[in-house]
N, C-alpha and C positions, 0 to 999 in steps of 0.2 A: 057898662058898654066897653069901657079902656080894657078893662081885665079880660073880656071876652077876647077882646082882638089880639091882646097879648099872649093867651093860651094857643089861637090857631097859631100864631107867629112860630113860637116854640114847638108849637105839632111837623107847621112843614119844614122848621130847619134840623130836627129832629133825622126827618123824613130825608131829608138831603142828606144830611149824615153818614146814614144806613144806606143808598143809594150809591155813594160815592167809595164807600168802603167796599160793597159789592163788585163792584166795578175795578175798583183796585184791585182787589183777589183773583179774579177773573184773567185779568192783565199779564197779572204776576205768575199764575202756577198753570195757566192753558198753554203756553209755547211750552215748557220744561218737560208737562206732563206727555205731549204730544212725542216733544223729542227724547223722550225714555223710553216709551212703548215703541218707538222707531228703533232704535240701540237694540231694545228687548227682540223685537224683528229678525234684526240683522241675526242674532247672537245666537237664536234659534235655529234661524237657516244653516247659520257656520257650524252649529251642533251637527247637522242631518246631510252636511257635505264635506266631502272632503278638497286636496288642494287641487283637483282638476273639475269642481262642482259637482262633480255626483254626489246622490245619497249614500251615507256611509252605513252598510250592513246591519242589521241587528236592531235599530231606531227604529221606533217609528212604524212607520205605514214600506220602513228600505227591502228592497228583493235584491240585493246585490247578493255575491257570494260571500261567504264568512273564513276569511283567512284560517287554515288549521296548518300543524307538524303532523306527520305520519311514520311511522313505523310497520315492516310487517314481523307479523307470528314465524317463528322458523319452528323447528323439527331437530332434537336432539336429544344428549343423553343430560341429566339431572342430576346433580351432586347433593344430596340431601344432608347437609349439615346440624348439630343440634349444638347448642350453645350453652357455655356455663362459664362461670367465674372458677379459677382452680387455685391452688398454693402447692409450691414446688418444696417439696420433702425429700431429706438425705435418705437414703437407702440403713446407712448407718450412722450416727453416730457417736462416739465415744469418748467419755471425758477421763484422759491421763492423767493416773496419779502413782504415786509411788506404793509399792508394795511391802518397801521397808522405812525404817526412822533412821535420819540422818541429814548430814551438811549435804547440800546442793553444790557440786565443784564443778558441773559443766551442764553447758544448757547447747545443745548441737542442732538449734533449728531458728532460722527464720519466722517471722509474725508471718502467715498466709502463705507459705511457702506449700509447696506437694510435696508428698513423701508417700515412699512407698510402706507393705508391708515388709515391717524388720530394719527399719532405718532408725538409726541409734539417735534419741532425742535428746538426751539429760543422762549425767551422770553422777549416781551417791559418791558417800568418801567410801571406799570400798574395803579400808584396811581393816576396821572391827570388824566385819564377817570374812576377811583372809584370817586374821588370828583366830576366829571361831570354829573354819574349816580344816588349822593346820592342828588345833586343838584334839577336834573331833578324829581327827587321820589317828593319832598317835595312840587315842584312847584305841583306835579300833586295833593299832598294830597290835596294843600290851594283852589284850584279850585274847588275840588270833594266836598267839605266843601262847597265852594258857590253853588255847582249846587245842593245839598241838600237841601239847604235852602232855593233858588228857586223855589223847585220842591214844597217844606214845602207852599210857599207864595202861588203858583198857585193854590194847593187843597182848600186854605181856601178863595179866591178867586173867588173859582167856587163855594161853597158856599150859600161865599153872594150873587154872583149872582144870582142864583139857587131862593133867596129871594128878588131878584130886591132889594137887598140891594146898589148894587155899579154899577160904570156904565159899560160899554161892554168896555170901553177903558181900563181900568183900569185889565181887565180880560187879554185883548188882548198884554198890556204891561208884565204883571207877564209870560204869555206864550213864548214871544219874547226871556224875561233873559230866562227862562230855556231852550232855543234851544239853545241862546250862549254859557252859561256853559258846556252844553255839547259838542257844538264843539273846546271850550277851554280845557274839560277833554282828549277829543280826541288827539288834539295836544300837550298837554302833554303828553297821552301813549307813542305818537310817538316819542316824544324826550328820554324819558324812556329806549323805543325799542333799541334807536340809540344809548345811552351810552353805554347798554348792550350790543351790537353789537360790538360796537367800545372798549370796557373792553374784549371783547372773542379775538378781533383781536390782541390783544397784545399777546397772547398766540401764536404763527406762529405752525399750525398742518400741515403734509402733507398731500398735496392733491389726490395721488394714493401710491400707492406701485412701490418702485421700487429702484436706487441705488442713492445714492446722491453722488455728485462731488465733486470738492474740495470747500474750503470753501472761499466767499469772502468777509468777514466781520467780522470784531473781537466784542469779548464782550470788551466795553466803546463805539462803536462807534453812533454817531446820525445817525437816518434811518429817511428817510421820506417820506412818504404815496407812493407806485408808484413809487419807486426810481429808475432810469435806471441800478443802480447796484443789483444785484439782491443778495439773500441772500446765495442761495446754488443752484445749477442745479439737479433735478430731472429726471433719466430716468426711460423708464418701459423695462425690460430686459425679462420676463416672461409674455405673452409669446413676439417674437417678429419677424420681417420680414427680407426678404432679397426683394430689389428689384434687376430686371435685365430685357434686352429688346434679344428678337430672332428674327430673320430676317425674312421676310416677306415671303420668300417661304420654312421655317418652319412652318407658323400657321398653312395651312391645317391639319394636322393630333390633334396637341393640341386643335384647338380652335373646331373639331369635337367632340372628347371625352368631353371637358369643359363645351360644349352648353348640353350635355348628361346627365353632371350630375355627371359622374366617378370625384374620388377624385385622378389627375396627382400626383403619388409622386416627389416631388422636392429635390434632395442634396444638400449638401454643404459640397465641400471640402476645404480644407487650402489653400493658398497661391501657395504652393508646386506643390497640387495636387497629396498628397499623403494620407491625412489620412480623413478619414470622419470625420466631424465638427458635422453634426445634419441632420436628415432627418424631412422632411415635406410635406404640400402638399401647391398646388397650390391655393392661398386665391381669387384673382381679378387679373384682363387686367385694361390698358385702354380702352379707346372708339375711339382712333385713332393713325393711323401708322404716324411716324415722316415721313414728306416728307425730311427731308435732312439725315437722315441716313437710311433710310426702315427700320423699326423696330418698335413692339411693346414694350410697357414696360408691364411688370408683377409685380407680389408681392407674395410669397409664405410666408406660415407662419407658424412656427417653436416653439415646448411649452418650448425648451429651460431649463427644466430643469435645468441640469449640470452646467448652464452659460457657454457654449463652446464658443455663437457667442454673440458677443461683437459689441458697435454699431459703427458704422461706418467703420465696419471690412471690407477687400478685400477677397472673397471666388469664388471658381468657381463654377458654376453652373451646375447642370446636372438631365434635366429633363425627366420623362420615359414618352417620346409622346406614346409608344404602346408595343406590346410585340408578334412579328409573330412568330405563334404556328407554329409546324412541316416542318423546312424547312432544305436545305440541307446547311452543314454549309463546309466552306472549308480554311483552313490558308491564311492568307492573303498574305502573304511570298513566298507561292506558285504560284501568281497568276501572270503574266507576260502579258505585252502591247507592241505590237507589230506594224508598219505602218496599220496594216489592221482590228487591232483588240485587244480584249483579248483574251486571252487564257493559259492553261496550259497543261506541261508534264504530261501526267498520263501513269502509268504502264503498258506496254499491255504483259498480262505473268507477268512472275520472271524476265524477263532480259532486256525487251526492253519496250522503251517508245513510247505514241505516243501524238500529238499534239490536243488537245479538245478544240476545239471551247466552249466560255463561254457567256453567259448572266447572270452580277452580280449585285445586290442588294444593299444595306445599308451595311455599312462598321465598326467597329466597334476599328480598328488599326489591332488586333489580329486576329478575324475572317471575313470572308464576304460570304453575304447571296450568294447562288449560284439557281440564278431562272432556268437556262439550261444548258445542257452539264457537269454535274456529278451525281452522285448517291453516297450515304450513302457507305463507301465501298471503295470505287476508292479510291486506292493510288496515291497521284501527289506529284512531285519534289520539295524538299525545297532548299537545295542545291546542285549547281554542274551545274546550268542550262545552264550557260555560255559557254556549250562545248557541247551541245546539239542540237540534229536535229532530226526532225520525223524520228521515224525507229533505232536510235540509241542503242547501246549494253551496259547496265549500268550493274552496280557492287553494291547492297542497300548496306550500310556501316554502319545502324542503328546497336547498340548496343541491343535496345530493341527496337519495333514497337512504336513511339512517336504519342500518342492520343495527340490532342490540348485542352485547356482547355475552357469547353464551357464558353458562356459570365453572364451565371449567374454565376459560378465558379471567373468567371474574377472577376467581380465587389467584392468578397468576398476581392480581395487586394488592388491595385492599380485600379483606375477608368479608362473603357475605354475612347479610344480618341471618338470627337462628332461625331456623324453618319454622313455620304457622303452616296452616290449614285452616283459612278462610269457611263461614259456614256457607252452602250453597242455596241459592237462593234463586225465582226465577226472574227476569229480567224486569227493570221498568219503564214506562213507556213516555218519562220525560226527565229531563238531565236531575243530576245531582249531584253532592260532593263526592271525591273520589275515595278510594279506601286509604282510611288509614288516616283522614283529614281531619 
């Protein structure tokens, strides 16, 4: 009977236990929990309004207007640019060196210095080929001396023939010397020639104009004829080329204009890509596309003045394959690609946009030609697009109406990017990323 009583005891204090524990929890996490979901309330609303209480656009169940930038499409002429990497090549050339063996006694140029054609660079020791010249002279007098005095024998030998004084052999001999002597005066001119030749080559003149390198040869050192070391490096900087190669479904439009006759202007910008180096036109192609990379090589040529381009310089290239007069041009920025297409937001009214189907052109980074689906005029979306649907209620946000800057305007700073041509596609009928993203 004890232990009975003592079981329920332990059941209802049990029972209390679990009662009181409930109670306790209940206590504790009902207010916190209440004023969370409160917070969480607030935090919502503040989401779907903004600082004067309204709903804020795009949220939600919100109809307010969706803040955008605008631009319109204008109407002009197109600079159609093609883009390549180039390396700036000397015209000429030429590594000096001496054409005879001997002491180095004068060195008559500056490291980098210009020099024209025939400017006296280095001078050999000159006196072994004067002794060789004044050699050669005296051989020629002692001969010219014989062949006179053959010539002397033979008159007076025709003569006496003339009086069947002497006999025909004796005519025939005197005639014989004077052919020798003279091919023995001959041979001396020629050695004459060759001193003097060889007394001017000690003189080292340049052979074009243009900048000379550094120097590799000091005055005392022995040179000899042809020597692998060469005396100084001659380039021609004025005028001078860039080559570079553009890919094989670029030639149509260059190599039309080229066969024509028109002079392509070619640039050349810096490394950077930011400032103009030197304008030119286009000099020579070659006569076949590389089969391992598709490409032709060019050569544009450049009068270099200023000395901007430097040889073996890295420039980028950017050549004007054409220039399409009066087309419709439209921000690039504005223009959006969709599963189904291009296309872009254009303004229909003051308030509301609508979806335009596009067929676009040549591209140019900044603008792209627009062949259908705008006009001169039409305003379209720069930004804001992201929250955008046909038929939607915008709010223009522009400070002033933003004209784009046409592409001859462009080129006056920064170069545009090379021309593309976008595939055409036809429009889609809810937003997406834009080209190029």
């Amino acid at each position: 009977m004890q232990s009975s009583v003592s079981r329920n005891s332990r059941r209802w204090l049990l029972g209390l236990l679990v009662l009181l524990a409930i109670v306790g929890l209940c206590w504790k996490f009902w207010p916190a929990s209440t004023t969370h979901k409160d917070a969480a309330g607030q935090k919502a609303a503040a989401g779907h309004t903004g600082r004067s209480g309204a709903m804020r656009p795009g949220f939600g169940g919100a109809t307010g207007p969706i803040p955008v930038r605008v631009a319109p499409a204008t109407r002009g002429d197109f600079p159609l640019y093609y883009k390549a990497l180039g390396t700036v090549t000397a015209l000429n050339t030429i590594n000096v060196r001496s054409r005879v063996a001997g002491e180095l006694v004068k060195v008559s140029f500056e490291e980098g210095q210009m020099v024209k054609a025939g400017d006296l660079l280095a001078e050999i020791d000159p006196r072994p080929y004067q002794n060789a010249l004044l050699q050669a002279e005296g051989t020629l007098l002692q001969n010219q001396a014989q062949l006179k005095n053959a010539q002397v024998d033979y008159e007076r030998y025709r003569g006496l023939y003339a009086q069947d004084s002497i006999a025909k052999q004796t005519l025939d001999t005197a005639a014989a010397l004077v052919g020798q002597y003279q091919g023995t005066v001959k041979t001396n001119q020629a050695a004459v020639n060759d001193a003097k030749l060889n007394l001017e080559f000690t003189r080292i003149r340049a052979p074009i104009t243009g900048r000379v390198g550094l120097r590799q040869l000091d005055v005392g050192n022995l040179v000899a004829a042809n020597d692998t070391t060469a005396l100084a490096v001659i380039t021609q900087t004025q005028p001078i080329s860039v080559a570079f190669t553009l890919p094989e479904n670029n030639l149509n439009r260059v190599l039309e204009r080229y066969r024509s006759g028109a002079k392509l202007p070619v640039e050349a910008w810096d490394r950077g890509d930011q400032e103009l180096q030197a304008s030119g036109v286009l000099q020579s192609l070659d006569n076949q596309i590389d089969t391992t990379t598709g490409t032709l090589k060019f050569k544009a040529r450049y009068e270099n003045r200023d000395q901007a381009l430097f040889p073996n310089q890295f420039v980028n290239v950017r050549v004007l394959a054409d220039t399409l007069k009066n087309v419709v041009l439209a921000p690039s920025a504005a223009i959006q690609f969709g599963t189904n297409g291009t296309f872009v937001y254009a303004l229909d009214g003051d308030n509301k946009v609508k979806i335009r189907e596009l067929q676009v052109g040549d591209s140019n980074g900044d603008s792209t030609v627009i062949k259908t689906g705008l006009e001169a005029g039409d305003r379209v979306v720069l930004e804001g697009t992201d929250r955008l649907k046909d038929g939607s209620e915008v709010e223009v946000v522009n400070t002033t109406e933003e004209v784009p800057a046409t592409p001859t305007q462009h080129l006056q700073g920064k170069p545009a990017s090379s021309a593309t041509t976008p595939a055409t596609a036809p429009a889609a009928d809810a937003p997406a990323s834009k080209v190029g993203a």
